[in-house]
N, C-alpha and C positions, 0 to 999 in steps of 0.2 A: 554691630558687626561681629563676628566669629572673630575666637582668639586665636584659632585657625583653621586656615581654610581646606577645604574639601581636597582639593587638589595636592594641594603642599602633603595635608595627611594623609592622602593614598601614596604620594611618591617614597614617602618615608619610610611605609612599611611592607615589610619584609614577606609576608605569607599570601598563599595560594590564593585561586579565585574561591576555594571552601569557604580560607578562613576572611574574602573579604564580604561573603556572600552575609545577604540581608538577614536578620533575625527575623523571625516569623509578624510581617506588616500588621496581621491580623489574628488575634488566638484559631486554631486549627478549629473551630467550633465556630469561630465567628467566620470564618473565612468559607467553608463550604457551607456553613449549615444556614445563613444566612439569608430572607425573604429575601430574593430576586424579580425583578420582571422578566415577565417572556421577552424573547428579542423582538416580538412585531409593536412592542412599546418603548424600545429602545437600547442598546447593549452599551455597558461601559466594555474598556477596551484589555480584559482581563481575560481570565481563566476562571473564575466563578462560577459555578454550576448553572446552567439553566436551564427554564423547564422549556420542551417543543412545543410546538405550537399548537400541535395535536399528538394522540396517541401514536407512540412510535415504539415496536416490538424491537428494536434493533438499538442497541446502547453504546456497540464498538465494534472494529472492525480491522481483519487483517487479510493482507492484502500481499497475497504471493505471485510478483510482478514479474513473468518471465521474459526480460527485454529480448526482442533477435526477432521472434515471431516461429510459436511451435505452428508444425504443418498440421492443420484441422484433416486433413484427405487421413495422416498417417496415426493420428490420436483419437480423433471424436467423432470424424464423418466420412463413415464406408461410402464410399463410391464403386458399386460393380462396373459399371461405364470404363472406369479408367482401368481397371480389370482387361474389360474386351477391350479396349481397343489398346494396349501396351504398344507403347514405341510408332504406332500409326501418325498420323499426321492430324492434327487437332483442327474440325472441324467449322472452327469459329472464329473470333475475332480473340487473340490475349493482350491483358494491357500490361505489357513487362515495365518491368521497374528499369531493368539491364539491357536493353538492347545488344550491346554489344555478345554477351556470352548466352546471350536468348538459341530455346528451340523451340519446334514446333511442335515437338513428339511426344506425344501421352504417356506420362509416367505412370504407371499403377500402383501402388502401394505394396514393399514387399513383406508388410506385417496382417498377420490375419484379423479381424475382428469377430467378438461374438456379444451374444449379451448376455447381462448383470444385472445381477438383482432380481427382486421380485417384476420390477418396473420392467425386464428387459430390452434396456438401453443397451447399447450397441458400444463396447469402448473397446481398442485395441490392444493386442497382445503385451505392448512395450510397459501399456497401467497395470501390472495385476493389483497392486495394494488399492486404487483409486478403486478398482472395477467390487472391492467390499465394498464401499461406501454409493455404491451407484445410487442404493435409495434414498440417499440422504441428500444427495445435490442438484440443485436447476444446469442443465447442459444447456450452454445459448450457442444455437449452430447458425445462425444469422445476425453475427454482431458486424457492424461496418462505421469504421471511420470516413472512408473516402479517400486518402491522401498516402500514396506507395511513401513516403520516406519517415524513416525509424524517427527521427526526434520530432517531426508537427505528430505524426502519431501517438506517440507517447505525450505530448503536449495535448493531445485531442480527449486521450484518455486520463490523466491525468487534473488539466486544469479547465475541458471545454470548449477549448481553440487552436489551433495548431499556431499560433504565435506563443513564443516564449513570454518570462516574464508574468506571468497571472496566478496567482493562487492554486493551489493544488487543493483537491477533495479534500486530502485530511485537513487540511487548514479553514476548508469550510464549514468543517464541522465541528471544531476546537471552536470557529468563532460565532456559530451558532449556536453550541449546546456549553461551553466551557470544559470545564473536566470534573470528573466526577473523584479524584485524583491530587493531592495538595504536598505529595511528598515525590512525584515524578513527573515527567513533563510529559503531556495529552497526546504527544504525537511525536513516536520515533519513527527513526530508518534503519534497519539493521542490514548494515550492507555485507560485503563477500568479502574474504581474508585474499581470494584471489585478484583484487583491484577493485574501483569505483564502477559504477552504472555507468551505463552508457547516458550522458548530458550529467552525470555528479550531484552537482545538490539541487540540481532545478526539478530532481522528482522531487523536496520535502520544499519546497520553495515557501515559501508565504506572500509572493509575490507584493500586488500594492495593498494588502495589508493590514491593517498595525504587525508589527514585527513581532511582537509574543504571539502569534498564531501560528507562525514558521514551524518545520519538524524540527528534531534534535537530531542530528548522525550519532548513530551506536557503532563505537569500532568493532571490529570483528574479534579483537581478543584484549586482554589485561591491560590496559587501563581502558572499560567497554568506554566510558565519560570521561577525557580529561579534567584536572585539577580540582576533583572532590574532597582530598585531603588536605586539610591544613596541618603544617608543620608540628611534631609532637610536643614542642614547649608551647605551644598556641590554645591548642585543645581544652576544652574544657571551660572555667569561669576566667579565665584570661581570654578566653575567642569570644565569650558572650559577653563582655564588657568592652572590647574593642567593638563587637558589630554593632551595640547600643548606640556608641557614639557617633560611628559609620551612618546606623539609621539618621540619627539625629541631623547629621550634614548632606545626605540624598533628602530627604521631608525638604529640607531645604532649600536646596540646587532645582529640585523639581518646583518648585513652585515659584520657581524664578522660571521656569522651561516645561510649562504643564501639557504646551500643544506639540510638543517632541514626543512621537510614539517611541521610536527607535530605544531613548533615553527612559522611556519610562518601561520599552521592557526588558532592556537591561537591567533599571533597577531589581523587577519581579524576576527575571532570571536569576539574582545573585540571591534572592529570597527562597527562591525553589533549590538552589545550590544548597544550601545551609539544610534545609529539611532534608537532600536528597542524600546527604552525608551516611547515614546507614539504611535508609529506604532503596537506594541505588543497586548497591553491592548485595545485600539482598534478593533482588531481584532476578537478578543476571547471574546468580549462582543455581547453578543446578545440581552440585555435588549431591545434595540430601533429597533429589529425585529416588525412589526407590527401584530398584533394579528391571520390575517388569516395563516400570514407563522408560528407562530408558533402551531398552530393550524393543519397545514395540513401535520409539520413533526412528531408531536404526543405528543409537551412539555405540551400538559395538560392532559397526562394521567401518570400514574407511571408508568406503564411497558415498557413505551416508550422513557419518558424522556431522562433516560441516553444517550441511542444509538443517539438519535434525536438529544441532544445536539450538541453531535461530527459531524454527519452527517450536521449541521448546521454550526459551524464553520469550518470543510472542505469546505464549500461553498465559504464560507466569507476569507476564506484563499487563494483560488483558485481566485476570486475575484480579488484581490490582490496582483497577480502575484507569489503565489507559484506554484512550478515546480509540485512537489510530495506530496501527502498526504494519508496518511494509518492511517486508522481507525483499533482498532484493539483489541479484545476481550481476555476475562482473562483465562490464563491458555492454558486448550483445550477441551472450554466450548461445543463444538460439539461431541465431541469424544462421542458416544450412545452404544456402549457396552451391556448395558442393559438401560430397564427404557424410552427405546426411546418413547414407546406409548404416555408419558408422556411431555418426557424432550425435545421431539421434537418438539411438539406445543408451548411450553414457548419459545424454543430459536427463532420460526419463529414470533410469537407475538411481540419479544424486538426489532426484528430490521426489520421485513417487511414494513412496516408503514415510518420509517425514512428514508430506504433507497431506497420507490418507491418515495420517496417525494421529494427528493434529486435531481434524473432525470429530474421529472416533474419544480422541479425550477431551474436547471441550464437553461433547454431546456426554461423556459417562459422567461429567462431573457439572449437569445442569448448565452448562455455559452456552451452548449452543444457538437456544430459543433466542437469545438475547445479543451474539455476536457472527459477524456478515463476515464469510471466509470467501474470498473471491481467490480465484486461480486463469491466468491468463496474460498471455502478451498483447503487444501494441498492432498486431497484424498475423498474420497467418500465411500460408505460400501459392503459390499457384499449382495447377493441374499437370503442366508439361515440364519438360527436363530443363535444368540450365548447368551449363558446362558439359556438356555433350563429350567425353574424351575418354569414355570409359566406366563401367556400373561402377566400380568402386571414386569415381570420382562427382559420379551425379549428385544432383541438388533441386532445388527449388528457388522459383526466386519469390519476389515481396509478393501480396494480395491481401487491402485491406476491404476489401470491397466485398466480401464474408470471409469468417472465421469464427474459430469457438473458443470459448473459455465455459466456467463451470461458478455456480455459487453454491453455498451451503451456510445455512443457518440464517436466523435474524430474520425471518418471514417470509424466505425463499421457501417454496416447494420442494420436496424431494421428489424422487425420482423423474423429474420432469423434462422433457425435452422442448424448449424454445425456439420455433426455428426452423426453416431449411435452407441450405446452399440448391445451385440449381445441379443437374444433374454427373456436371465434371468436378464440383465443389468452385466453382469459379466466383459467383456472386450470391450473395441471399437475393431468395426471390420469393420468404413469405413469412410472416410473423417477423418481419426485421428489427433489429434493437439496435440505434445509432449510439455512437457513445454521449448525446445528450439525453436520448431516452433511458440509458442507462444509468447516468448520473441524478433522472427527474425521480427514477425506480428507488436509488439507495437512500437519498434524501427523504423520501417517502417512507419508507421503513425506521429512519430515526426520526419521526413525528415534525421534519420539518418539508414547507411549501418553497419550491423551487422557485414561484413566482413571485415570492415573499423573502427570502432569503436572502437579503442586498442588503451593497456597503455604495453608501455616497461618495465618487468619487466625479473629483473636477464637477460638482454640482449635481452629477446625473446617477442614478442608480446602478449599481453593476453587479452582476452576480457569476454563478458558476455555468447557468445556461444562455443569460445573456441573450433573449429576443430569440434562440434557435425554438425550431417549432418542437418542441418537444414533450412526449404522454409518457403517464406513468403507465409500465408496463404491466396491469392489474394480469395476465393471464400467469406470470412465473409466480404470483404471491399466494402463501398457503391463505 
């Protein structure tokens, strides 16, 4: 029996989660560099690198989630229709989300569109910075959920089902491929200084699981990771002589509790804490950016900053061998209901600029070929007005039943167009991409099998498409 226990010696002492964090389980050598099986022969429940199961152009991926739902008619998909027919009475059937402050009356679009690029794609006045990059990204003008309300939406896009609780993308690919990464963790969120995502942490969820596949929250400013630092008298061969001993009595405790995921990825959490100690701060610093890149993701303007920031350390994180990275806006700062004349130019202002910038430097600095830049909300709006009280008060309400979002890099095609809405922009009506054929797409591109990619749970197989009929979408792949 121990002279003492595990418990007794955590209560007694004094320093941070840094200085209680695990010494390195495995030498940095041993630990990635290590003969693995593919996952279709079996995965331990780690972070270990592995290889796909086939050849997969796509290594990592960041994911600028604009929750609210940008209007597709006002950003990606000219409708002259809604042109001619301004303010008339909408000819068809709409499926409003809002009943209550619903119209019937054809809204046109008051932003002009032209096209960009060699490819001439068609992108709205509000993108100029995107509309440089026009050749470089898949436009999907027929992507559909099905389901008008923001959180099964964002659940649909996200984990595959619009029930809460289920794993998110990034976590299914932490648990398919591991990390390629042993000083940071494979999967952050870097959220908004101006408040939480609309649903908080159920975008980085790891749902059922094991728990070391879960995201990390990155705070929006100084301290980005809580309790990295341990106490200054701790430091050094006083902290690595306490975590030896620490190891010694976790090796222990866990092997008294080996079928406890939770507990075991606590323990590799506090091992990642220990390496993350100047790997972290590192990363998340951008001061020694030199002036043109911060310059050309938009840190010397205010409106831009914020977004630029993040859009900047997803770089530098990807960089670095993180897997997944979601950039990710407050609330559901999209959501235009009313006010959009307005509130629509501000939000393409904050983050146009950082996020055509973003592209343009993974792609100058060979990153590109190799990481999945996705840009897009959980829905999109409809054709006719809602809140009818006045132009400067108009809006849009939900419509997930088409809308657009854009990819770039990692085996996407450039200048490609995916897709049509029908002719109000109300539903896709050809080349359709649901958000399971979206997820069979991305999966696809990191050399793994959507029909293969399963975790036994309660006996039965489960995965991120889960029996939806879903194809990989070979027409957007270079």
């Amino acid at each position: 029996m121990s002279a003492l226990s595990r418990r007794h010696f955590l209560r007694t002492q004094s320093f941070g989660l840094g200085a209680l964090a695990l010494p390195w389980l495995l030498s940095r050598e041993g630990l990635i560099g290590a003969p693995t099986k593919p996952f279709t022969e079996g995965l331990k429940f780690d972070l270990t690198g592995k290889p796909p199961a086939h050849y997969g152009q796509a290594k990592s991926m960041i994911s600028l989630f604009m929750i609210g739902g940008p209007s597709q008619m006002d950003l990606f998909d000219p409708k002259p229709q809604l042109t001619k027919y301004h303010l008339q009475p909408f000819p068809g059937e709409i499926r409003y989300d809002n009943a209550a402050e619903a119209s019937s009356k054809v809204f046109g679009s008051p932003w002009k569109f032209a096209p960009r690029g060699q490819c001439g794609m068609e992108i709205s006045e509000l993108l100029p910075h995107l509309s440089e990059i026009a050749d470089d990204i898949t436009l999907i003008r027929s992507m559909r959920t099905g389901v008008n309300n923001h959180g099964q939406s964002v659940s649909a896009l996200h984990t595959g089902r619009i029930t809460s609780g289920r794993p998110t993308l990034g976590s299914w690919l932490s648990y398919g491929l591991g990390s390629e990464t042993d000083e940071l963790p494979t999967y952050l969120a870097l959220t908004s200084p101006q408040g939480p995502p609309l649903m908080n942490n159920e975008n980085w969820t790891g749902g059922w699981l094991p728990a070391v596949y879960q995201g990390t929250m990155v705070r929006p400013g100084e301290p980005h990771i809580l309790n990295l630092d341990p106490p200054a008298h701790l430091r050094g061969r006083g902290q690595q002589r306490q975590l030896d001993l620490l190891n010694t009595y976790n090796k222990e405790h866990f092997t008294l509790h080996s079928g406890d995921s939770d507990l075991d990825a606590r323990i590799q959490s506090y091992a990642l804490a220990a390496r993350m100690q100047g790997a972290a701060k590192e990363a998340f610093d951008i001061s020694g950016e030199p002036d043109s890149i911060r310059k050309m993701y938009g840190l010397d303007q205010d409106h831009t900053r914020d977004y630029a920031t993040r859009c900047l350390i997803a770089r530098r994180l990807v960089e670095r061998g993180v897997r997944f990275v979601q950039v990710l806006n407050h609330g559901q700062s999209w959501d235009h209901h009313g006010v959009i004349r307005s509130a629509l130019p501000d939000r393409c202002r904050e983050v146009d600029q950082p996020c055509a910038a973003l592209v343009k430097d993974l792609k100058q600095r060979g990153l590109l070929d190799t990481t999945v830049v996705h840009w897009g909300g959980e829905m999109g709006r409809l054709p006719v007005l809602q809140n009818d009280t006045g132009p400067d008060k108009w809006g849009r309400d939900h419509n997930t039943h088409g809308f657009s979002c854009w990819m770039a890099g990692g085996g996407f095609k450039g200048g490609h167009i995916q897709g049509e809405t029908d002719e109000w922009g109300h539903e896709a009506v050809k080349d359709i991409v649901n958000h399971y054929d979206w997820h069979a797409t991305l999966l696809h591109l990191f050399g793994l099998d959507h029909r293969k990619l399963v975790f036994k749970r309660n006996g039965l197989d489960a995965s991120l498409i889960d029996g939806q009929p879903a194809r990989i979408v070979s027409e957007m792949l270079a």
